[in-house]
C-alpha positions as CSV (number, residue, x, y, z in Angstrom):
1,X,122.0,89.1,43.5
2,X,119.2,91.8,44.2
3,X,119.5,93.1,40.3
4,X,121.2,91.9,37.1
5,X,123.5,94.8,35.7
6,X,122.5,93.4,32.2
7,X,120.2,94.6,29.5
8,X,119.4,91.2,28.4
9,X,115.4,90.4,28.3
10,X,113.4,89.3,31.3
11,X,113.1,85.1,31.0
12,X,110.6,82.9,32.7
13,X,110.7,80.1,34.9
14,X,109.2,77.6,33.1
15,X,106.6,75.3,35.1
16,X,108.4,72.2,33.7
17,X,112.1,73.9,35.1
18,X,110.3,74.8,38.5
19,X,109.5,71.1,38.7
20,X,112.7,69.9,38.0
21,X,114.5,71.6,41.0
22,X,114.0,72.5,44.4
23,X,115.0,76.4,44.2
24,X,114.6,77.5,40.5
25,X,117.3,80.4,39.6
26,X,114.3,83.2,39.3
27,X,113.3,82.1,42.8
28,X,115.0,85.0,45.2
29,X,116.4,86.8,42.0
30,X,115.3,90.1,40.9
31,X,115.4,91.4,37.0
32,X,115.5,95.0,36.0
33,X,114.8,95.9,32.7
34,X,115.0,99.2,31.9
35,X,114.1,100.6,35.4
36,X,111.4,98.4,36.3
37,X,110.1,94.7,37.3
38,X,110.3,92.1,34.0
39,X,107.5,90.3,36.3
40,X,105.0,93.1,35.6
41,X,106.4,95.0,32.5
42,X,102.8,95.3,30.5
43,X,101.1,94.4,33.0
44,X,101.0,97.6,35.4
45,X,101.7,101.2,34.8
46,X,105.3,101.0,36.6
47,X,107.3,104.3,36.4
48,X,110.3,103.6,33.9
49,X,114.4,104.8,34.1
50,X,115.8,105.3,30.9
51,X,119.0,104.7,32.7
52,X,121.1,101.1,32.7
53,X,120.5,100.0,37.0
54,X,124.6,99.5,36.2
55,X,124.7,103.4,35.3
56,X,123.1,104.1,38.6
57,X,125.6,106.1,41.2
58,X,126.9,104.6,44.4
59,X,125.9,106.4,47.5
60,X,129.7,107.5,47.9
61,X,129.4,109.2,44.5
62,X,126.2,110.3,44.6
63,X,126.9,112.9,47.8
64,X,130.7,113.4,46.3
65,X,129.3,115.0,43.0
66,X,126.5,116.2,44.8
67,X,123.9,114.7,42.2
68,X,120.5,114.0,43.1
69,X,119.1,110.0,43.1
70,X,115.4,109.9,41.6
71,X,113.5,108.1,43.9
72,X,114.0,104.7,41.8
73,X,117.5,104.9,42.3
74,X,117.0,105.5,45.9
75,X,115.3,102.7,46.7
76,X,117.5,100.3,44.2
77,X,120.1,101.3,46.8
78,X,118.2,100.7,49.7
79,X,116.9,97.4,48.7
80,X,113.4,98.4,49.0
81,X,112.3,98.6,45.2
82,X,108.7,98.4,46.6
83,X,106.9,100.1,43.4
84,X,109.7,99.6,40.8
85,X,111.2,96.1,42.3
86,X,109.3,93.2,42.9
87,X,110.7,90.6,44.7
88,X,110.0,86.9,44.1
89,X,110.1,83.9,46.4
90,X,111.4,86.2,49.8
91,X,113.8,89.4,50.0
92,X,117.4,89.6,48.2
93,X,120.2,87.6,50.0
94,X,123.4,88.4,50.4
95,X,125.9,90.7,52.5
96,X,125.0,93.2,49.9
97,X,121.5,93.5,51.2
98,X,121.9,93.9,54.6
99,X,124.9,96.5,54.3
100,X,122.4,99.1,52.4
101,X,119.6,98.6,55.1
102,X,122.6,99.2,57.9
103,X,123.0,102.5,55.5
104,X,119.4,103.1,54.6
105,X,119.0,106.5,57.0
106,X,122.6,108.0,56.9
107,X,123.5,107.7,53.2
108,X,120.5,110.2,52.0
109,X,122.0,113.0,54.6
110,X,124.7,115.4,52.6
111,X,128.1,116.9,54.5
112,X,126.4,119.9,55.7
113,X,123.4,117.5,57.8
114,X,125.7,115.5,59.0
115,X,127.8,118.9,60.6
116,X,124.3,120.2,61.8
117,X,123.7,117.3,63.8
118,X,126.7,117.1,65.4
119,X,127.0,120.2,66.6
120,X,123.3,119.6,67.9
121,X,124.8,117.0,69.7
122,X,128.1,119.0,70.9
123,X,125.4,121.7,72.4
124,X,123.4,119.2,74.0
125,X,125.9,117.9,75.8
126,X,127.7,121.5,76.9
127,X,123.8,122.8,78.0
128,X,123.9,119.4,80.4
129,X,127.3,120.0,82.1
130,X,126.9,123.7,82.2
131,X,123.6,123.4,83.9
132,X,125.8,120.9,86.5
133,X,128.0,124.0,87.0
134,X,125.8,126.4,86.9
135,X,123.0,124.5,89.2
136,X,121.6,126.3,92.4
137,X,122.1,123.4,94.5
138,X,125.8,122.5,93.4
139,X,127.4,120.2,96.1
140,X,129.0,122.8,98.7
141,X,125.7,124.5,98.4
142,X,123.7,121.0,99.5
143,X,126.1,120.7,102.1
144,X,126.0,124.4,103.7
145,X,122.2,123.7,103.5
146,X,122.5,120.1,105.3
147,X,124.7,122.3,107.9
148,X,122.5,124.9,108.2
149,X,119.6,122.7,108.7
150,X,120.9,121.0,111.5
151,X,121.2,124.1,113.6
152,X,117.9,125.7,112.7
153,X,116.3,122.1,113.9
154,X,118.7,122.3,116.9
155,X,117.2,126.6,117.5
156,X,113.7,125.2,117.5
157,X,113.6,122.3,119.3
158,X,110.9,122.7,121.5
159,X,108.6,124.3,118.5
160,X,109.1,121.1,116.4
161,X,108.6,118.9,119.1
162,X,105.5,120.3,119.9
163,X,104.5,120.4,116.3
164,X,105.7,116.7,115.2
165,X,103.5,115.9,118.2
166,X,100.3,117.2,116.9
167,X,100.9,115.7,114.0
168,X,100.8,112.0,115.5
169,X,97.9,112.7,117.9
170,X,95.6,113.9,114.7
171,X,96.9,110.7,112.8
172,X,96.7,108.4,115.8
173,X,94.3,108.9,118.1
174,X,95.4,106.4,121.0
175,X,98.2,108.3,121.5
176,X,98.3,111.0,124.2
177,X,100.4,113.9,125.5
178,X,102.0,112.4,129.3
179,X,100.7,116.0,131.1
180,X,102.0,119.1,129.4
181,X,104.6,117.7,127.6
182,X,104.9,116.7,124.0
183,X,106.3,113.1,125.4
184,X,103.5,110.8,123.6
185,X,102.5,107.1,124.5
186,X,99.5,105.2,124.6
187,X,97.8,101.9,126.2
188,X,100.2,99.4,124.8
189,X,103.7,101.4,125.5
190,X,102.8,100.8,129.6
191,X,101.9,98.4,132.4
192,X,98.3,99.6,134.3
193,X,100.5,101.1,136.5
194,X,104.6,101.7,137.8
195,X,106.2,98.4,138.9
196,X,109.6,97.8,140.4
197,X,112.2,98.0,137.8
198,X,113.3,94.7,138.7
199,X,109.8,93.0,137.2
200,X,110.4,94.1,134.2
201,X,112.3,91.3,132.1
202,X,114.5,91.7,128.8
203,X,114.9,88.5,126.5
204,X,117.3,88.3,123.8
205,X,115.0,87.0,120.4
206,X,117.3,87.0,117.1
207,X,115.5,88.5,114.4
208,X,116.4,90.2,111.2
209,X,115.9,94.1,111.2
210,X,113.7,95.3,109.1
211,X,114.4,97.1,105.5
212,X,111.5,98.9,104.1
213,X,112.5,100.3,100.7
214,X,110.2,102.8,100.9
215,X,111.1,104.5,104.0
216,X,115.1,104.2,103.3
217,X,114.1,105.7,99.8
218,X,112.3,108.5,102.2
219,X,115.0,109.1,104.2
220,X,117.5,109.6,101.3
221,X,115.5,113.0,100.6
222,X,116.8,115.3,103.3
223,X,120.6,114.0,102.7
224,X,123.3,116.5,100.7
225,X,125.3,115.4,97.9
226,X,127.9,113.5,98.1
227,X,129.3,114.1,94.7
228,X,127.8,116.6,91.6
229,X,125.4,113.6,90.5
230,X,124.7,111.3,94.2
231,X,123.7,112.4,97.7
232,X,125.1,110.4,100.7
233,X,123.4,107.5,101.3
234,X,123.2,107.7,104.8
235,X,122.3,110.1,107.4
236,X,125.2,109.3,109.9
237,X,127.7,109.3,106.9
238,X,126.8,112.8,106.2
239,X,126.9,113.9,109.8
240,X,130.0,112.6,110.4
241,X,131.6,114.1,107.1
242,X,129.9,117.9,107.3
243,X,129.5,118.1,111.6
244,X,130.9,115.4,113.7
245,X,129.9,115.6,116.7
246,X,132.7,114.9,119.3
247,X,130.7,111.4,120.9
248,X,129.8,109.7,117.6
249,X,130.9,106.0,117.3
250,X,128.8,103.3,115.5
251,X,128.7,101.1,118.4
252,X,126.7,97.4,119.1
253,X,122.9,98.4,120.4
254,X,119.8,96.2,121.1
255,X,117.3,96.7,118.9
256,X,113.4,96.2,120.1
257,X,112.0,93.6,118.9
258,X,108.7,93.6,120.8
259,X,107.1,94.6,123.8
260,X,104.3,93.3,126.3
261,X,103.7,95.7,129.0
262,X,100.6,93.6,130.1
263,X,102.2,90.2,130.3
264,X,101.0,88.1,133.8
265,X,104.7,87.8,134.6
266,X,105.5,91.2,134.6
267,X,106.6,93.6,131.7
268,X,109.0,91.6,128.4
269,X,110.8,93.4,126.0
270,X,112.2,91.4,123.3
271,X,115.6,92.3,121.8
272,X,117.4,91.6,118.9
273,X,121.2,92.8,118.0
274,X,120.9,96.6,116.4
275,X,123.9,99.2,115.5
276,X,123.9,102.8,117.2
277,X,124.3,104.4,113.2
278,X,120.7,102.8,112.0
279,X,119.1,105.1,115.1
280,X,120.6,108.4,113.5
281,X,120.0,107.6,110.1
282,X,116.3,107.1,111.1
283,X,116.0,109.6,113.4
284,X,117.9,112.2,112.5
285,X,116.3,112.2,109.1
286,X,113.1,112.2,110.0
287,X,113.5,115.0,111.9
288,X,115.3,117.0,110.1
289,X,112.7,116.5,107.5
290,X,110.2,118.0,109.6
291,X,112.9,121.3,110.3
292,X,112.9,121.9,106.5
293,X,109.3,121.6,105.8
294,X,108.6,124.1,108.3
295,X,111.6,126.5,107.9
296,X,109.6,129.3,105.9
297,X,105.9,128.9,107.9
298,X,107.5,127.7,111.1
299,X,104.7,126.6,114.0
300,X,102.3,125.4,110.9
301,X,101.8,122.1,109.9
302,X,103.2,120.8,106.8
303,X,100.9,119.4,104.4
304,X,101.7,115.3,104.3
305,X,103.7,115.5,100.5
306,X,106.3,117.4,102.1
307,X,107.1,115.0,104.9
308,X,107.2,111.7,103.0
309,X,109.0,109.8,105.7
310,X,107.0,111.4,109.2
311,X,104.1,110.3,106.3
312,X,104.4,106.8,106.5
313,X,104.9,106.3,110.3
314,X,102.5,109.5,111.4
315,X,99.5,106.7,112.3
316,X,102.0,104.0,113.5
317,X,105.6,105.3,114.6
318,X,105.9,102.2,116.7
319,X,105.6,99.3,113.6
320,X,108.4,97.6,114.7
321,X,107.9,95.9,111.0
322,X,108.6,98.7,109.7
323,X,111.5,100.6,111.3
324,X,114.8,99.7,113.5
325,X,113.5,101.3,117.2
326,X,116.7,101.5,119.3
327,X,115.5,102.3,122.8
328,X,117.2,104.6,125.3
329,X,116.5,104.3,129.5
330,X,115.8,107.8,131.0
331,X,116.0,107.9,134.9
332,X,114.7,110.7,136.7
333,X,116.9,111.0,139.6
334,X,115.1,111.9,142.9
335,X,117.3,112.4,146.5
336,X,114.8,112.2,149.4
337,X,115.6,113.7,152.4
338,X,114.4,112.6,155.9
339,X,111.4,114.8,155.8
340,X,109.9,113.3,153.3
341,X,111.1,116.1,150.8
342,X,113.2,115.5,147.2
343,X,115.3,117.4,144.7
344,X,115.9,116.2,141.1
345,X,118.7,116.3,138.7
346,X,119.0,116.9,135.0
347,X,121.7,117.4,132.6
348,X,122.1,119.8,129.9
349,X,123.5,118.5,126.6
350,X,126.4,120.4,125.5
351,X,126.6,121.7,121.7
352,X,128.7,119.7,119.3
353,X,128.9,117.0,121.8
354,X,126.5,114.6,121.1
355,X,124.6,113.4,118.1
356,X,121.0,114.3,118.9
357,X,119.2,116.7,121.0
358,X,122.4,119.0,121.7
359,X,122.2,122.0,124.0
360,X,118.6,120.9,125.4
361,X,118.0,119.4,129.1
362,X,117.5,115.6,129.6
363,X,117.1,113.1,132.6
364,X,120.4,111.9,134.2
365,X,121.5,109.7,133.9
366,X,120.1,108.7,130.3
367,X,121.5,106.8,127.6
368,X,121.2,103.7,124.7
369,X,120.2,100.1,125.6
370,X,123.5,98.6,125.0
371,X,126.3,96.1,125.6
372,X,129.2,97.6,127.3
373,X,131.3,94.8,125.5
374,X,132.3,94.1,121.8
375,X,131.7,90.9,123.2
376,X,129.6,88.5,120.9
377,X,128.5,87.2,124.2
378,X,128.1,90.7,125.9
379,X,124.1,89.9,125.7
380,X,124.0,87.7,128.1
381,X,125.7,89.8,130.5
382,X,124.5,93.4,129.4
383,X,120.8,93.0,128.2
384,X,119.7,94.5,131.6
385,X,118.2,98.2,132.2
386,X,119.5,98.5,135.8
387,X,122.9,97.3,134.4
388,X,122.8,99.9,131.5
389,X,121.2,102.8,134.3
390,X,124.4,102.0,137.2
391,X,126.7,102.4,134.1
392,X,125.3,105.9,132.8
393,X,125.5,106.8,136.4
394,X,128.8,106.0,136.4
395,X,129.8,108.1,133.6
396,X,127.5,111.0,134.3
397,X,127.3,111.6,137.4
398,X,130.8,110.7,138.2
399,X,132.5,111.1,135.3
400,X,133.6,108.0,134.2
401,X,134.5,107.1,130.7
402,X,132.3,105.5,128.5
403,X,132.3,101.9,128.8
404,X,133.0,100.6,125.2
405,X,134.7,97.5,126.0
406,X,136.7,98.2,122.8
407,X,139.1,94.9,123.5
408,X,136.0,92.7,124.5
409,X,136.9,93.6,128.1
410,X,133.1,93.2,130.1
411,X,132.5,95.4,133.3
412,X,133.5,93.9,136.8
413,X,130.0,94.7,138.4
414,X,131.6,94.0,141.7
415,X,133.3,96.5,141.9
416,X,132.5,100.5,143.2
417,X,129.7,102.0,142.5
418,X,128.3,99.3,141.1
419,X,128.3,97.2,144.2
420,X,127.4,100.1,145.9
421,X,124.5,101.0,143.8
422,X,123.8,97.1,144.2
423,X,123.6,97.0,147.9
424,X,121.4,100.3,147.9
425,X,118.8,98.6,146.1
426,X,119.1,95.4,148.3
427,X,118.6,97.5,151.4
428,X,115.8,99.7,149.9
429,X,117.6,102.5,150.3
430,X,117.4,103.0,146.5
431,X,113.8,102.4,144.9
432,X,113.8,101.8,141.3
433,X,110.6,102.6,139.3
434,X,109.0,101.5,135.6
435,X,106.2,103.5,134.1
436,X,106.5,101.7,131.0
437,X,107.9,103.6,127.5
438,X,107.3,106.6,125.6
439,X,107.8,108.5,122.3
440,X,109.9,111.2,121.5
441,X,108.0,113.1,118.7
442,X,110.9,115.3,116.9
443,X,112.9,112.0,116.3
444,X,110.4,109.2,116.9
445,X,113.0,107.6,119.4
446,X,111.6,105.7,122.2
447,X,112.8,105.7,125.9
448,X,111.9,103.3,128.5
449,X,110.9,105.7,131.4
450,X,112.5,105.1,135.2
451,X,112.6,107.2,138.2
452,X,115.2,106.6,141.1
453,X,114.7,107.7,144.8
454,X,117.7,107.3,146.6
455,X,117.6,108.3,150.4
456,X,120.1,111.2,150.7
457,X,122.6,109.6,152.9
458,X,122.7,106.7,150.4
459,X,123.0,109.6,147.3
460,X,126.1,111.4,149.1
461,X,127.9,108.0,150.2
462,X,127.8,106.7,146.5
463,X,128.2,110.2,144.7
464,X,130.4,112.0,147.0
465,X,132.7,112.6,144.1
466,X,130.2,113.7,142.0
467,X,131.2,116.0,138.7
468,X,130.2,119.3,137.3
469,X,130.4,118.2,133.7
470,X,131.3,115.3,131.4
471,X,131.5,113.9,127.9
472,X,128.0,114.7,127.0
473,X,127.6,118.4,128.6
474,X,126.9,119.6,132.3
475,X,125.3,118.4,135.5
476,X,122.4,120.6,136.6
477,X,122.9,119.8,140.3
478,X,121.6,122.8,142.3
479,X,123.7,124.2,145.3
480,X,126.5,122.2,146.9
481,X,126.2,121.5,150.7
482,X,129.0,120.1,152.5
483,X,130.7,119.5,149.5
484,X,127.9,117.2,148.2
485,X,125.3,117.9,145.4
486,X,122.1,118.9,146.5
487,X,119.8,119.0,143.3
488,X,116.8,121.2,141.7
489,X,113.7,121.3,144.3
490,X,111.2,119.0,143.3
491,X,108.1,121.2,143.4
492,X,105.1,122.1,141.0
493,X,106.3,125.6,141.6
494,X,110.5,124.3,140.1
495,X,109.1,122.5,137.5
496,X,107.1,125.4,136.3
497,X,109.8,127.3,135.8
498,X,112.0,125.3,133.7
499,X,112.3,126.2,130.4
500,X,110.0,124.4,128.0
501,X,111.7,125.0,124.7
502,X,114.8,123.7,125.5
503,X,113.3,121.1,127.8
504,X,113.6,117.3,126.0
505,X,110.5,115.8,126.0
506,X,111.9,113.0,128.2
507,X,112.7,115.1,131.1
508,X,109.9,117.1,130.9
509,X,107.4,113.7,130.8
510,X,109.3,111.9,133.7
511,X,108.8,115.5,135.8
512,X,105.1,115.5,135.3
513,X,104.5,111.8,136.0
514,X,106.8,111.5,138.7
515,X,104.7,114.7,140.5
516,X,101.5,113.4,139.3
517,X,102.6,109.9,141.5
518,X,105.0,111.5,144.3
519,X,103.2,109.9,147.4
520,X,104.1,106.4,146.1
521,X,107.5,107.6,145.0
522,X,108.5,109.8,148.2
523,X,107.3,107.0,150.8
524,X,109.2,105.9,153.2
525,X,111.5,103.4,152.7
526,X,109.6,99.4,153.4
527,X,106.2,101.3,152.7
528,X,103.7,99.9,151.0
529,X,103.5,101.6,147.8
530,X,100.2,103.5,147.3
């Protein structure tokens, strides 16, 4: 027991009783007498309690009665006599003992403490759901916002492209603006100079993407919530929640692996399997980043803190380590005539339509590197640039719908205007063109840049039904003649006057390269390319 409830006087082990067994009875056992330790009594000046330990209240009692414990009856309760209980041979056993240590804080606090802290509590927690009521940002505000953003990044296009492109020229200097535009590549994204597309070879290499915690924990900041305490998780979940657009499926893509623009065999670019949604929730976010950062000061650049995901990839957007690079194929589509002059096509994105650079003007045809099967084997068939640039003609310029292959069904390539567009490049009446790959600053996506000439007899025979619009916006074709499209003229003086803020970086870099090498690309057909 911790104390003896008896007045009877303090005995003493004996040494002969100690000897004669293993745990003497005074071993863990505590005597009061009188208020203090028998051990010491006469021996130090310990403060004495007139009162029997027996007479001492309970805690129960004590706060009923409202009576007031002297600090020796305190800490007889708490089983801490410290300077008026003296233990010997360890600390008091028992349930006893650890029951008043459980009750060691709470039994010293009176009704009215007790009432104060919990309604200290009660307030706490009403200040931290009010302020979730009350908050600026609740979650129809972070989604209006989210909304908003998206068309203000959408109304300055061209002002953030040029100003995400500054911002990876200063942080890497090998890259370079293609002419006027702010289309960026460098060195490694090209071969010395255009080959024929055919050269360039695509080989399937399986790989796992890559998952870079700090960069998905980066692109989590420009997302809305999702609920009063999460924001989505991913970009393309919130688009397609808060503003769909009406061509938004998360389809199969090929995913870039690497690239060697140099090899002795001609250009490689190794592909591994990839999904349409990981390009938008990289993309998008990073550009929409770049939107918000610049919405009050627009045209200056951000300081690095408040772009933390443009800030990890501003010296390297290309680390294929890093990031899930999803490659488009933009075709600059040329009709020669017999004189040895040439019009080009374009096609303007229409608003809620597509997913990404809505109601600005990109190459047709232009589209994703992918399968055109749900195929697991649509790979072998699909991983081909002229096979994914005859079916974007297909659907673009003639209207087509998108081949999804949503059964697993693959494309008969044998069939019109596939074997048509097959036979014109057999004959060399179509010339197909690679000047290697670029960088679209705004969203860091990459194209593969390609130019078509066809000779115009050849461009009327295979697009003689040619549309006026289709699922992704409208065909800037020129004047009809004869029923057939005619195109823009392809001039310095034409391109000049195309608008440059709504002009995708794309278009406008295929325009100036494609002038800057128009004798090779406007020979005649059999030529030998200059």
């Amino acid at each position: 027991m911790p104390f003896s409830r008896s007045r009877r006087p303090a005995r003493r082990c004996s040494r002969r009783a100690r000897r004669s067994s293993n745990r003497s009875p005074c071993a863990s056992e505590v005597l009061l007498v009188d208020g203090f330790d028998s051990t010491t009594a006469g021996r130090r000046g310990t403060r004495r309690d007139s009162r029997d330990p027996s007479d001492l209240p309970t805690p129960g009692e004590d706060h009923a009665e409202g009576r007031r414990s002297s600090t020796v009856e305190r800490r007889a309760w708490d089983g801490l006599p410290r300077a008026t209980v003296r233990q010997r041979g360890g600390p008091p056993a028992g349930v006893g003992h650890t029951r008043r240590r459980a009750l060691r804080w709470g039994m010293h606090m009176d009704l009215e403490q007790w009432l104060g802290l919990a309604g200290l509590v009660a307030a706490g927690v009403g200040v931290y759901y009010a302020r979730g009521a009350l908050a600026p940002e609740d979650v129809g505000e972070s989604r209006r916002s989210f909304v908003s953003g998206r068309k203000d990044m959408s109304a300055r296009f061209g002002e953030l492209s040029e100003t995400a492109a500054d911002i990876h020229v200063r942080a890497r200097p090998a890259l370079e603006r293609i002419g006027t535009s702010a289309l960026l590549w460098e060195p490694a994204m090209r071969p010395p100079r255009p080959v024929p597309l055919r050269q360039v070879t695509l080989v399937w290499q399986e790989n796992p993407p890559p998952a870079d915690p700090a960069l998905l924990r980066a692109a989590q900041r420009s997302l809305p919530k999702e609920t009063r305490s999460q924001r989505y998780e991913r970009y393309s979940s919130a688009l397609g929640d808060l503003a769909r657009p009406a061509l938004f499926e998360d389809r199969p893509s090929f995913r870039l692996v690497r690239a060697d623009w140099s090899h002795p065999d001609g250009p490689r670019l190794y592909f591994g399997a990839g999904q349409y949604f990981d390009l938008i929730d990289q993309n998008e976010a990073v550009a929409h980043e770049l939107a918000e950062a610049t919405r009050r000061e627009p045209g200056r650049l951000p300081s690095r803190g408040r772009l933390p995901m443009r800030g990890l990839l501003a010296d390297d957007p290309l680390l294929l380590a890093r990031r899930k690079v999803l490659p488009s194929v933009g075709t600059l589509t040329l009709r020669r005539t017999p004189d040895g002059q040439a019009s080009f096509f374009l096609l303007k994105r229409g608003k809620g339509k597509v997913a990404t650079g809505e109601e600005t003007y990109g190459p047709l045809p232009g589209g994703m590197i992918q399968p055109a099967s749900l195929s697991p084997l649509a790979h072998r068939r699909d991983l081909s640039l002229w096979r994914v640039i005859m079916r974007e003609y297909n659907e673009e310029l003639l209207g087509a719908p998108e081949a999804t292959g949503d059964t697993g069904t693959e494309v008969d390539y044998g069939r019109p205007p596939y074997s048509l567009l097959d036979a014109a490049l057999d004959d060399g009446s179509l010339r197909m063109w690679c000047f290697g790959m670029a960088l679209e600053p705004l969203h860091l996506a990459v194209c593969v840049l390609t130019v078509a000439v066809f000779e115009a007899r050849t461009f009327d025979t295979v697009f003689a039904e040619a549309v006026e619009e289709n699922d992704e916006g409208s065909v800037i074709s020129g004047r009809r003649a004869d029923g057939a499209v005619v195109g823009l003229p392809f001039t310095e003086a034409s391109v000049a006057d195309l608008p440059a803020d709504r002009m995708s970086s794309p278009a406008a870099g295929l325009l100036r390269l494609a002038l800057q090498h128009q004798e090779m690309l406007l020979a005649p057909p059999g030529a030998t390319p200059g």
